[in-house]
Biopython code that builds the backbone (N, CA, C, O; Angstrom):
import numpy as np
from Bio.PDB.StructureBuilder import StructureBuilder

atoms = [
    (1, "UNK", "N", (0.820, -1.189, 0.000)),
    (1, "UNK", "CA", (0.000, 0.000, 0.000)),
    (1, "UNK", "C", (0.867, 1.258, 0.000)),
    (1, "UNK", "O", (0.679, 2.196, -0.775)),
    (2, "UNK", "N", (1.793, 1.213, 0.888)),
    (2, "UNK", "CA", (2.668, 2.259, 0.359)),
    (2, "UNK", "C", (3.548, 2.816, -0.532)),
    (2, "UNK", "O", (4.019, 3.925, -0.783)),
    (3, "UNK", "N", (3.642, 1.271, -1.075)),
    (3, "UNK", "CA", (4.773, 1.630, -2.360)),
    (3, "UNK", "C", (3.604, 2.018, -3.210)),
    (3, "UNK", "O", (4.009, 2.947, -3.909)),
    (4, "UNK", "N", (2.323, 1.757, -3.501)),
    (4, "UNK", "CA", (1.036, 2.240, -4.298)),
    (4, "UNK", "C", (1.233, 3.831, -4.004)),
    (4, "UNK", "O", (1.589, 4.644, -4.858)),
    (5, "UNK", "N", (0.953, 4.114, -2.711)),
    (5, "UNK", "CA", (1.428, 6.008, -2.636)),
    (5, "UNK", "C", (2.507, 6.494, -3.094)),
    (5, "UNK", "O", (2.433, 7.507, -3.790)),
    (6, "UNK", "N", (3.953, 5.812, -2.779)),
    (6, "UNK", "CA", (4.778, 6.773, -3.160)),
    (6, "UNK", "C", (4.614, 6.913, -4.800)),
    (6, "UNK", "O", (4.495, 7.961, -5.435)),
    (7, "UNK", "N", (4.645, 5.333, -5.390)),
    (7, "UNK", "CA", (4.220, 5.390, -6.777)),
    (7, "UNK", "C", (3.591, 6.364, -7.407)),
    (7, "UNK", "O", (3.913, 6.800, -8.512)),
    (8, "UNK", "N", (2.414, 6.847, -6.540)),
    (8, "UNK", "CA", (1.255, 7.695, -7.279)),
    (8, "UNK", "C", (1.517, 8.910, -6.970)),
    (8, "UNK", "O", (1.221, 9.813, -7.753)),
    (9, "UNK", "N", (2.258, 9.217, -5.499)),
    (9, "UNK", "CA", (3.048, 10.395, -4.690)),
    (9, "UNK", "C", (4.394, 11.214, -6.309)),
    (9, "UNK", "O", (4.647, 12.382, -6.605)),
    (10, "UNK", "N", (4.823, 10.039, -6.837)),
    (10, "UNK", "CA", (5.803, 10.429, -7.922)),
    (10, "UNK", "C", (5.277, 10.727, -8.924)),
    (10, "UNK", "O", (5.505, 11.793, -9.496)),
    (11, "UNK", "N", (4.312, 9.680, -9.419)),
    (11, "UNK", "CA", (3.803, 10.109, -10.553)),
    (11, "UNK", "C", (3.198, 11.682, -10.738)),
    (11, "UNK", "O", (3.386, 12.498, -11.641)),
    (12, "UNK", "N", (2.369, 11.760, -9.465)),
    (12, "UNK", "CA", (1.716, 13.787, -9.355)),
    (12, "UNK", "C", (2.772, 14.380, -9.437)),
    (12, "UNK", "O", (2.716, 15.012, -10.492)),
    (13, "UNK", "N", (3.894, 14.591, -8.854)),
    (13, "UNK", "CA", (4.894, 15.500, -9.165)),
    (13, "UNK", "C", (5.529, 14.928, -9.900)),
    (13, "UNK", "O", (6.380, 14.398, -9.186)),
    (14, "UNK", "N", (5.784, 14.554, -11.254)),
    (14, "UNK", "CA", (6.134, 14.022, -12.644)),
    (14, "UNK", "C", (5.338, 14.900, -13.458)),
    (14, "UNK", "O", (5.828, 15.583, -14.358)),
    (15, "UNK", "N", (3.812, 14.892, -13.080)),
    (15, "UNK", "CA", (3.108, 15.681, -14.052)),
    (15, "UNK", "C", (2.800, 16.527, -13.263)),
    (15, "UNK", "O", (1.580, 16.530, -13.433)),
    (16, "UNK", "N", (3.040, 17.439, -12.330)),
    (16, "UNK", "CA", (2.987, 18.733, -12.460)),
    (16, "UNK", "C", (4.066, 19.270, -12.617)),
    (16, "UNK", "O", (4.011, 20.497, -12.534)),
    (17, "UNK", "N", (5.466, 18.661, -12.898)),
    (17, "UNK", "CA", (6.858, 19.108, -13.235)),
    (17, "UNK", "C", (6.609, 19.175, -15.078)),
    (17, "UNK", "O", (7.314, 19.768, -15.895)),
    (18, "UNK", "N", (5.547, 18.470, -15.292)),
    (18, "UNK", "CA", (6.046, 18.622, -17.114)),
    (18, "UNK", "C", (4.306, 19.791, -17.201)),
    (18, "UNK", "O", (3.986, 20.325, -18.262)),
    (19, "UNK", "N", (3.794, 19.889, -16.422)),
    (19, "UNK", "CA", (2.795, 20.699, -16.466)),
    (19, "UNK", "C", (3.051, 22.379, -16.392)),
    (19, "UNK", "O", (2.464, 23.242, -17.045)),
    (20, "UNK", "N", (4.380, 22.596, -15.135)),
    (20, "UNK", "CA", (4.901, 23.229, -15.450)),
    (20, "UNK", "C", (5.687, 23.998, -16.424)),
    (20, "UNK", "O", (5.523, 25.108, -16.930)),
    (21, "UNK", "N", (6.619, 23.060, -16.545)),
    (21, "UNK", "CA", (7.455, 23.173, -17.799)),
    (21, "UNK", "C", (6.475, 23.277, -19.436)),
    (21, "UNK", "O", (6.956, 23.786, -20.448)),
    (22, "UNK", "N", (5.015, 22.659, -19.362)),
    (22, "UNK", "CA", (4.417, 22.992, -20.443)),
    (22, "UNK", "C", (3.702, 24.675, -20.164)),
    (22, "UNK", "O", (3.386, 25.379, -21.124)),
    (23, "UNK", "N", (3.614, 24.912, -19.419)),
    (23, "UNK", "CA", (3.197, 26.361, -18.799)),
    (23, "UNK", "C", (4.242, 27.097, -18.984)),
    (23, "UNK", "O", (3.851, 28.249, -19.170)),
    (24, "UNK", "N", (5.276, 27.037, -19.025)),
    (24, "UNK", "CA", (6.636, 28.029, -19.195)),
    (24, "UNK", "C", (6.230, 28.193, -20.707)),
    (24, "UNK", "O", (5.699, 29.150, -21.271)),
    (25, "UNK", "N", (6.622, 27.024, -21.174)),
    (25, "UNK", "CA", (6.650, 26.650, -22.893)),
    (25, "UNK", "C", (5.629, 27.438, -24.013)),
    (25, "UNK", "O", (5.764, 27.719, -25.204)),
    (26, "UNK", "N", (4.591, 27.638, -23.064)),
    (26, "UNK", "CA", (3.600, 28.496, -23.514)),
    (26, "UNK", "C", (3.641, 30.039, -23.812)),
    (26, "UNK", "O", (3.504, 30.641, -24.877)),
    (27, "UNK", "N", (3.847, 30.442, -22.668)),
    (27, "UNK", "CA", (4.647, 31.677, -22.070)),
    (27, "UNK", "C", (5.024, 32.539, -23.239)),
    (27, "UNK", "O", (4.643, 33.504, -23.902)),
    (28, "UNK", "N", (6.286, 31.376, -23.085)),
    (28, "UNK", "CA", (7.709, 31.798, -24.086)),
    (28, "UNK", "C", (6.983, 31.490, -25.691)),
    (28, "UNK", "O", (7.696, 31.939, -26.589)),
    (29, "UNK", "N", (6.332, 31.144, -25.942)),
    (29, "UNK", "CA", (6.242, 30.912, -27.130)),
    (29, "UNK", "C", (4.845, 32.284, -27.727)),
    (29, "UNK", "O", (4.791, 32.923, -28.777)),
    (30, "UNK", "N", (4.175, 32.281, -26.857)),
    (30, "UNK", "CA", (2.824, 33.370, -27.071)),
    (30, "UNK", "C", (4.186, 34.659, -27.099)),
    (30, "UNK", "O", (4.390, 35.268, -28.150)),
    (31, "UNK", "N", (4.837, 34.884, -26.127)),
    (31, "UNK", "CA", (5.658, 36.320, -26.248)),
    (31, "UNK", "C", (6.630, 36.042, -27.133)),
    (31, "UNK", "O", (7.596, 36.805, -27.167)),
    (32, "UNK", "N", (6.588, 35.116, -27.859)),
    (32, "UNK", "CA", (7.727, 34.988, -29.256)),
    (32, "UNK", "C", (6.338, 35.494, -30.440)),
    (32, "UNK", "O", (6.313, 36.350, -31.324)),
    (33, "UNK", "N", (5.459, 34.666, -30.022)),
    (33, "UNK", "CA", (4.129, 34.627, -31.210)),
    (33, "UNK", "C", (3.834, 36.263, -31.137)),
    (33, "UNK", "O", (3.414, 36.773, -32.176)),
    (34, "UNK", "N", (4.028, 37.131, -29.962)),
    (34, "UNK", "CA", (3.314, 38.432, -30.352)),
    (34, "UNK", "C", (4.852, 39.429, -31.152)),
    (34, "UNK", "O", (4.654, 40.251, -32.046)),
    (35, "UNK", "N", (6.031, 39.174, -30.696)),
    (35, "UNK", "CA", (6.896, 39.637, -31.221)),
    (35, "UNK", "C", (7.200, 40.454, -32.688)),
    (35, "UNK", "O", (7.570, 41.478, -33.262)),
    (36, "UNK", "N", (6.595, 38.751, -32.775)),
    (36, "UNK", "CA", (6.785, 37.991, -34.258)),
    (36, "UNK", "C", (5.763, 38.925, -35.065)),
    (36, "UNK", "O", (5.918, 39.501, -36.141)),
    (37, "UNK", "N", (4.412, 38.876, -33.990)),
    (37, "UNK", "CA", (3.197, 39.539, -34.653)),
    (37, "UNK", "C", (3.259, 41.178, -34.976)),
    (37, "UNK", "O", (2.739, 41.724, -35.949)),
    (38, "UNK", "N", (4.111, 41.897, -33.795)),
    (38, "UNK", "CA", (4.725, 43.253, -33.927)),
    (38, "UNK", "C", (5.241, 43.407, -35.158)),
    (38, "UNK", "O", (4.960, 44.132, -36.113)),
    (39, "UNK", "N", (6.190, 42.443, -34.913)),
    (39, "UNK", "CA", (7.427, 43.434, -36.243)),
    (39, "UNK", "C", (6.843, 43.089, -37.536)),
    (39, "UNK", "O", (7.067, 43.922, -38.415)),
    (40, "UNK", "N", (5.874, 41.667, -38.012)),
    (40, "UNK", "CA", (5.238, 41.672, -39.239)),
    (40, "UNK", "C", (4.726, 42.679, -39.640)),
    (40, "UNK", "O", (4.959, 43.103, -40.771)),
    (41, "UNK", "N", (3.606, 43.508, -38.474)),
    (41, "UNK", "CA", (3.402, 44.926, -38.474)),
    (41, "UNK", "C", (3.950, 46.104, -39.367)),
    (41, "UNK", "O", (3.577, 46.862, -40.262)),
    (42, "UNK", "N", (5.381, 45.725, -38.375)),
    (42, "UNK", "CA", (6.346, 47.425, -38.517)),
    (42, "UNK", "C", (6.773, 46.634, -39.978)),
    (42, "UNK", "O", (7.832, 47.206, -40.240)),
    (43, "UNK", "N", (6.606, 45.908, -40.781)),
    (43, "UNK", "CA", (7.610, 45.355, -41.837)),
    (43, "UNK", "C", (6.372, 46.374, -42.680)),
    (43, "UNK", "O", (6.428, 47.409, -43.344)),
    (44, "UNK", "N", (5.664, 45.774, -42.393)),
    (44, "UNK", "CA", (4.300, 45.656, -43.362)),
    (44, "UNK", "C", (4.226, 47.154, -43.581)),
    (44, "UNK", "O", (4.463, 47.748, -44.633)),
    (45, "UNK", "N", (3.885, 47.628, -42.508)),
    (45, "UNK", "CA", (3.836, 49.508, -42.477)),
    (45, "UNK", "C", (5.152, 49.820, -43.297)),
    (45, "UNK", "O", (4.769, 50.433, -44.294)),
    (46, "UNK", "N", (6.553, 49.677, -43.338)),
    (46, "UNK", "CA", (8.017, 49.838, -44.170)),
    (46, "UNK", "C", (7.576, 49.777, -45.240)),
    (46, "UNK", "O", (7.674, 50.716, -46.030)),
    (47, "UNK", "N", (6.854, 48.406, -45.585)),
    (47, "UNK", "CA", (7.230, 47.943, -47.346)),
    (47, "UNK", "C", (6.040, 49.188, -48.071)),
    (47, "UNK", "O", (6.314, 49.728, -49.143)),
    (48, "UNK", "N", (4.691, 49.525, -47.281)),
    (48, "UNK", "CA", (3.609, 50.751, -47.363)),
    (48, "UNK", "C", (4.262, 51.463, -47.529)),
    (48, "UNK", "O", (4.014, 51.800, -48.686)),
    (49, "UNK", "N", (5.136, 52.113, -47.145)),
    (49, "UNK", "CA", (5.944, 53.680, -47.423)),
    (49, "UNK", "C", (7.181, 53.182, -48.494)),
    (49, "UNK", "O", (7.725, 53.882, -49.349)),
    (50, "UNK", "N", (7.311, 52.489, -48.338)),
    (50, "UNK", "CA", (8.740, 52.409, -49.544)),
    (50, "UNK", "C", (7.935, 51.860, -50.610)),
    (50, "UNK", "O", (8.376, 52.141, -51.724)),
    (51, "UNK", "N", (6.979, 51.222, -50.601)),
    (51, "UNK", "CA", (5.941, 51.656, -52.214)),
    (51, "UNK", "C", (5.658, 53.171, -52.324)),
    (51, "UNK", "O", (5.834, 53.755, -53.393)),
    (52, "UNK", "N", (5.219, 53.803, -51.218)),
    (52, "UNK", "CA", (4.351, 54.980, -51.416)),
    (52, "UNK", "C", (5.919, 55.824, -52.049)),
    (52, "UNK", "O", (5.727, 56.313, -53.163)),
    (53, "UNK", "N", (6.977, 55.981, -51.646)),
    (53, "UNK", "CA", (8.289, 56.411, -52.335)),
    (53, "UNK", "C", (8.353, 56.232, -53.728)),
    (53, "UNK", "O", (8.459, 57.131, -54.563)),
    (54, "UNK", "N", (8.257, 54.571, -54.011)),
    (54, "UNK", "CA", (8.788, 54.253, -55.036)),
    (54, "UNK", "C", (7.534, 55.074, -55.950)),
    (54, "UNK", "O", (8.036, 55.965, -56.635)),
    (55, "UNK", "N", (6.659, 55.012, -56.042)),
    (55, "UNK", "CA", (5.480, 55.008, -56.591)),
    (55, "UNK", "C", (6.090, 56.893, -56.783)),
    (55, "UNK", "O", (6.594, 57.226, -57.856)),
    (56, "UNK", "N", (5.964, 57.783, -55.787)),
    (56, "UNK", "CA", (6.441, 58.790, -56.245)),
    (56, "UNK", "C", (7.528, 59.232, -56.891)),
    (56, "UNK", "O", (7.446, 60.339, -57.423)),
    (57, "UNK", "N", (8.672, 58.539, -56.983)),
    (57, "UNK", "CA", (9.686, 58.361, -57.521)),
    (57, "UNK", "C", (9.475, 58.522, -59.021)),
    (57, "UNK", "O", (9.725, 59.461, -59.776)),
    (58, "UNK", "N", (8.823, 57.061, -59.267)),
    (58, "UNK", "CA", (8.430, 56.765, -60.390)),
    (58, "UNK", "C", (7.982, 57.793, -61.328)),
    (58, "UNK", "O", (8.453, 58.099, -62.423)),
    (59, "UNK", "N", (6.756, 58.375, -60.547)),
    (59, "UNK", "CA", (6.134, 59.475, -61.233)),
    (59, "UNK", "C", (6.585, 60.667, -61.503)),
    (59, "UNK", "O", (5.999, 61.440, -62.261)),
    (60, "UNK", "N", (8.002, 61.009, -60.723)),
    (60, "UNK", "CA", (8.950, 62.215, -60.860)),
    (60, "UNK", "C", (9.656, 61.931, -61.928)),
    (60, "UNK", "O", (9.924, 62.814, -62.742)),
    (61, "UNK", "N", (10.145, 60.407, -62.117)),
    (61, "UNK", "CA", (10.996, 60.373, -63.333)),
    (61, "UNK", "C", (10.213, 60.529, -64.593)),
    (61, "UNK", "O", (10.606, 61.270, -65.495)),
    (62, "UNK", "N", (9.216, 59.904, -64.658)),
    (62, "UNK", "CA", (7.835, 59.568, -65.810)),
    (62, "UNK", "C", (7.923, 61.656, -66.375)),
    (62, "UNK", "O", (8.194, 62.081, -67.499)),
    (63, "UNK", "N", (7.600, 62.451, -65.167)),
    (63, "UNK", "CA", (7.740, 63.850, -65.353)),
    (63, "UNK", "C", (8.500, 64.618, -66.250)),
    (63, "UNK", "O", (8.214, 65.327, -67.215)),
    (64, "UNK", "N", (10.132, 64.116, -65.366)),
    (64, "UNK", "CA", (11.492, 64.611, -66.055)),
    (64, "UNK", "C", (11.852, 63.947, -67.292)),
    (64, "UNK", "O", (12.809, 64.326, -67.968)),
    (65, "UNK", "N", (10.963, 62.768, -67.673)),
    (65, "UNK", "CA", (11.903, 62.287, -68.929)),
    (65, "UNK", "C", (10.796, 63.028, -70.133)),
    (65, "UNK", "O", (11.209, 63.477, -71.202)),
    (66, "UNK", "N", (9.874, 63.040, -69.867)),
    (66, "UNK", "CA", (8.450, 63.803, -70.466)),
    (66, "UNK", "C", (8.851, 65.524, -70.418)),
    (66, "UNK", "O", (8.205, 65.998, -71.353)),
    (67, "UNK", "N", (9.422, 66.351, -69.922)),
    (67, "UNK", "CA", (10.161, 67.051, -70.297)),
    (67, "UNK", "C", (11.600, 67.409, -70.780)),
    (67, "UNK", "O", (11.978, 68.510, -71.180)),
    (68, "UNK", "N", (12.107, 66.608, -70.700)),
    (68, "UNK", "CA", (13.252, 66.265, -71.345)),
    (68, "UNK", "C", (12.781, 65.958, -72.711)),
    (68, "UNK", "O", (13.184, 66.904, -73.389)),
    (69, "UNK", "N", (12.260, 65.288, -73.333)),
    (69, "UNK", "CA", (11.707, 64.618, -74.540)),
    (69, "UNK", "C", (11.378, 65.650, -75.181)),
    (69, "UNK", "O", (12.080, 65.971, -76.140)),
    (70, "UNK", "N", (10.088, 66.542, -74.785)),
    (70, "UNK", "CA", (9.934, 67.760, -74.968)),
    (70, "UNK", "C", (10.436, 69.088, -75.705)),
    (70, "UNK", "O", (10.059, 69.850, -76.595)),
    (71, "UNK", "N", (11.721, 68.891, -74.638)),
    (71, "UNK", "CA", (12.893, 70.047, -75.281)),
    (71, "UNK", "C", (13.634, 69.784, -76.003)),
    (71, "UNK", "O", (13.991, 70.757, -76.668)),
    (72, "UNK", "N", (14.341, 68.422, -76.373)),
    (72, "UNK", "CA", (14.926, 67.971, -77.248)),
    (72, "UNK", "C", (14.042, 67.965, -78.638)),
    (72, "UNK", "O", (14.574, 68.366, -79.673)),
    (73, "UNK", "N", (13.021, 67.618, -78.638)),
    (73, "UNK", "CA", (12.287, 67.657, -80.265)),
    (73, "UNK", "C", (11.757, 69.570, -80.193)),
    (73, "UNK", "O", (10.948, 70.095, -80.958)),
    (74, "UNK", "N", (12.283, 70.055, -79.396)),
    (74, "UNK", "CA", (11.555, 71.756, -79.931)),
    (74, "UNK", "C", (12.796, 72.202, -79.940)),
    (74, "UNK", "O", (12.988, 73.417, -79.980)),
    (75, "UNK", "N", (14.012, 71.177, -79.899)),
    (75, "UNK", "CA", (15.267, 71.888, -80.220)),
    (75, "UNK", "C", (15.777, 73.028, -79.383)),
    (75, "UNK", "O", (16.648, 73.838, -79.700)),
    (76, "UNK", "N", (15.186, 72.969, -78.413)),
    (76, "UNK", "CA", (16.229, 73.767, -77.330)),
    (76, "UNK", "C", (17.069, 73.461, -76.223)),
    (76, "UNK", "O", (17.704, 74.193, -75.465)),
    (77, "UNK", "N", (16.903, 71.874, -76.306)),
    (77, "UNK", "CA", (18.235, 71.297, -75.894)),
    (77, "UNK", "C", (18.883, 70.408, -76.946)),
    (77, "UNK", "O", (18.378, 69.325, -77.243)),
    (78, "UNK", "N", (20.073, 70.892, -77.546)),
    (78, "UNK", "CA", (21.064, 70.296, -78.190)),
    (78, "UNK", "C", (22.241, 69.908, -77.862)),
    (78, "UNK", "O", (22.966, 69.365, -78.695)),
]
sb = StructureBuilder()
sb.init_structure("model")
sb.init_model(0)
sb.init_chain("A")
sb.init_seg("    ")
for serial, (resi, resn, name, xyz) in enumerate(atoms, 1):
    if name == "N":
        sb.init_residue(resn, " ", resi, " ")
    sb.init_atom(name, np.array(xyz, "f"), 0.0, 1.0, " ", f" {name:<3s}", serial, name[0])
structure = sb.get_structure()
């Protein structure tokens, strides 16, 4: 009968030692999971403005080569 307790005495603290350790595991992994979820964020908001750049960029050059073109066929840049 007693070796039945300690038996069952070990087994409870067996599983609340990996119950624990699955409770840490959690933890650490939700504050990795929101991290993770932040900076996808801040990426996401980056790649938004470095289109919104490129996109103006674009349209500055589209501008300058459209006047450039311009002056060259009215012959006042040679």
């Amino acid at each position: 009968m007693t070796e039945k307790l300690e038996l069952k005495s070990k087994e409870l603290t067996d599983l609340q030692e990996l119950l624990f350790r699955q409770q840490k595991l959690t933890s650490e992994l939700s504050q990795r999971l929101e991290n993770t979820e932040r900076q996808l964020h801040e990426s996401r908001l980056n790649v938004s403005s470095l289109e919104d750049k490129l996109r103006h960029a674009s349209e500055s050059t589209r501008e300058k080569e459209y006047l450039i073109l311009n002056l060259l066929e009215s012959g006042e840049l040679s």
